[in-house]
C-alpha positions in Angstrom: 21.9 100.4 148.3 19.5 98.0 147.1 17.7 100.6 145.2 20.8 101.2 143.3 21.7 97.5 142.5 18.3 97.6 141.3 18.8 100.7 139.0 22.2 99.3 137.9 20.5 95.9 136.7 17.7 98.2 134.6 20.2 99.7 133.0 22.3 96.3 132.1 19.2 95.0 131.0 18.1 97.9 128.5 22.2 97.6 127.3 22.3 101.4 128.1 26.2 102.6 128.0 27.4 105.4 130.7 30.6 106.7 131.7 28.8 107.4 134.6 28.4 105.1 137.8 25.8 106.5 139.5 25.1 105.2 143.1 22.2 107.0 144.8 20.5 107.2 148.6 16.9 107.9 148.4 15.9 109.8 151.6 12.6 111.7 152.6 12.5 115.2 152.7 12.3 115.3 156.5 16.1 114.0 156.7 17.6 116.8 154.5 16.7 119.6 157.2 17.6 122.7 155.8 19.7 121.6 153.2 19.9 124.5 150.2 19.1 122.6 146.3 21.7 125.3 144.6 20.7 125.0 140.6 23.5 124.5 138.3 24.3 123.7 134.8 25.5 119.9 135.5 27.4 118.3 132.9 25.1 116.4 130.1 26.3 112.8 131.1 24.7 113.5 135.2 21.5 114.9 133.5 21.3 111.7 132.2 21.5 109.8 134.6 19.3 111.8 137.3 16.6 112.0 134.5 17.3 108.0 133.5 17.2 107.2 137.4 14.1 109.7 137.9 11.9 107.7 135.2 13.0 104.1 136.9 12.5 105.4 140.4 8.8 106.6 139.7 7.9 103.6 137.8 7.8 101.9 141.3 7.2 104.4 143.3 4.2 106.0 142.0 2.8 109.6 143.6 6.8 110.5 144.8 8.9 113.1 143.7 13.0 113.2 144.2 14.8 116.3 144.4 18.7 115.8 144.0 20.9 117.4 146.2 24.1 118.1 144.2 25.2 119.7 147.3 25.1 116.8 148.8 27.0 114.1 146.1 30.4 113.5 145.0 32.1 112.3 141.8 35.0 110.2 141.1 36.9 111.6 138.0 39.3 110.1 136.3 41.5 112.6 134.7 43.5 111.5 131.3 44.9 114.5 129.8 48.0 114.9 132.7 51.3 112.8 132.4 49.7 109.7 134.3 46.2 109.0 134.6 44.7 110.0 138.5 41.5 109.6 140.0 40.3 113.0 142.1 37.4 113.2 144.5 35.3 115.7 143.7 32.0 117.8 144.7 29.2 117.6 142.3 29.8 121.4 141.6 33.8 121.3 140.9 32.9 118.3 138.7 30.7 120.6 137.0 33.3 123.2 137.0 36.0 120.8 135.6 33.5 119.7 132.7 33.3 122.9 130.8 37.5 122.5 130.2 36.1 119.6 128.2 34.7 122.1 125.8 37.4 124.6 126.1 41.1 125.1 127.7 40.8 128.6 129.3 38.0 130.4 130.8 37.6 133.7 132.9 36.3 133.7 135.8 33.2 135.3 134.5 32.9 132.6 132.3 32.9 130.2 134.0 30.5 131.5 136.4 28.0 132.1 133.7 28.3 128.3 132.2 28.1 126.8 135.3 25.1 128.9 136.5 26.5 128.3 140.2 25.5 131.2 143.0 28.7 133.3 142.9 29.6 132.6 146.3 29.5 128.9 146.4 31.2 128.9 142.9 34.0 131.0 144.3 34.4 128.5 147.1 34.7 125.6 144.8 37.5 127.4 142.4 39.5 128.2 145.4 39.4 124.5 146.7 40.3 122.9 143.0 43.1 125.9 142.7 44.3 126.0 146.5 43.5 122.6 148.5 45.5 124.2 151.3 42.6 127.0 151.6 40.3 123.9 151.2 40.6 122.0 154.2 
């Protein structure tokens, strides 16, 4: 936690503006076990701020390297375009998914695979959680 305060004051500081609150834990590698870092296309606003909190982390901690775990995060999203605004807990992946219907309204299933860049299998896990929460739980 204090890592992050410390992040979030950097960024006051440089008057940088984000949509994004981004609160991170720093662990060593040793804690992750066996812990899979899938690749996707994140959206452009969480590249920012893992490459904005990337540069501040290894400006005091020379010599280390941090691999995110989107696997691993979460996302709060506020969602605007339904008849009342509500705020949805969400997997760094289905946030990615999500994203791309900022760009567009409809999108196969192929589609979206292929923007997202997620392994088919963990993509089709996350579309059938944000379409069914039933088959979710």
């Amino acid at each position: 936690k204090e890592i992050t305060a410390q992040y979030k004051k950097h960024i006051k500081d440089r008057e940088v503006q984000s949509n994004v609150d981004l609160n991170v834990t720093v662990l060593t590698s040793g804690l992750w076990g066996g812990i899979a870092n899938v690749k996707c296309n994140l959206p452009a606003e969480l590249n920012w701020c893992s490459a904005s909190f990337d540069n501040f982390y290894k400006v005091g901690h020379t010599g280390r390297h941090l691999s995110w775990r989107a696997s691993m995060g979460e996302c709060e999203v506020k969602a605007n375009r339904l008849a009342k605004p509500y705020i949805f807990i969400l997997t760094i992946y289905q946030t990615t998914i999500l994203d791309s219907f900022n760009a567009k309204d409809e999108y196969t299933f192929l589609e979206l695979l292929e923007r997202t860049k997620l392994p088919e299998e963990e993509f089709t896990t996350q579309i059938l959680n944000l379409t069914n929460p039933k088959l979710g739980k």
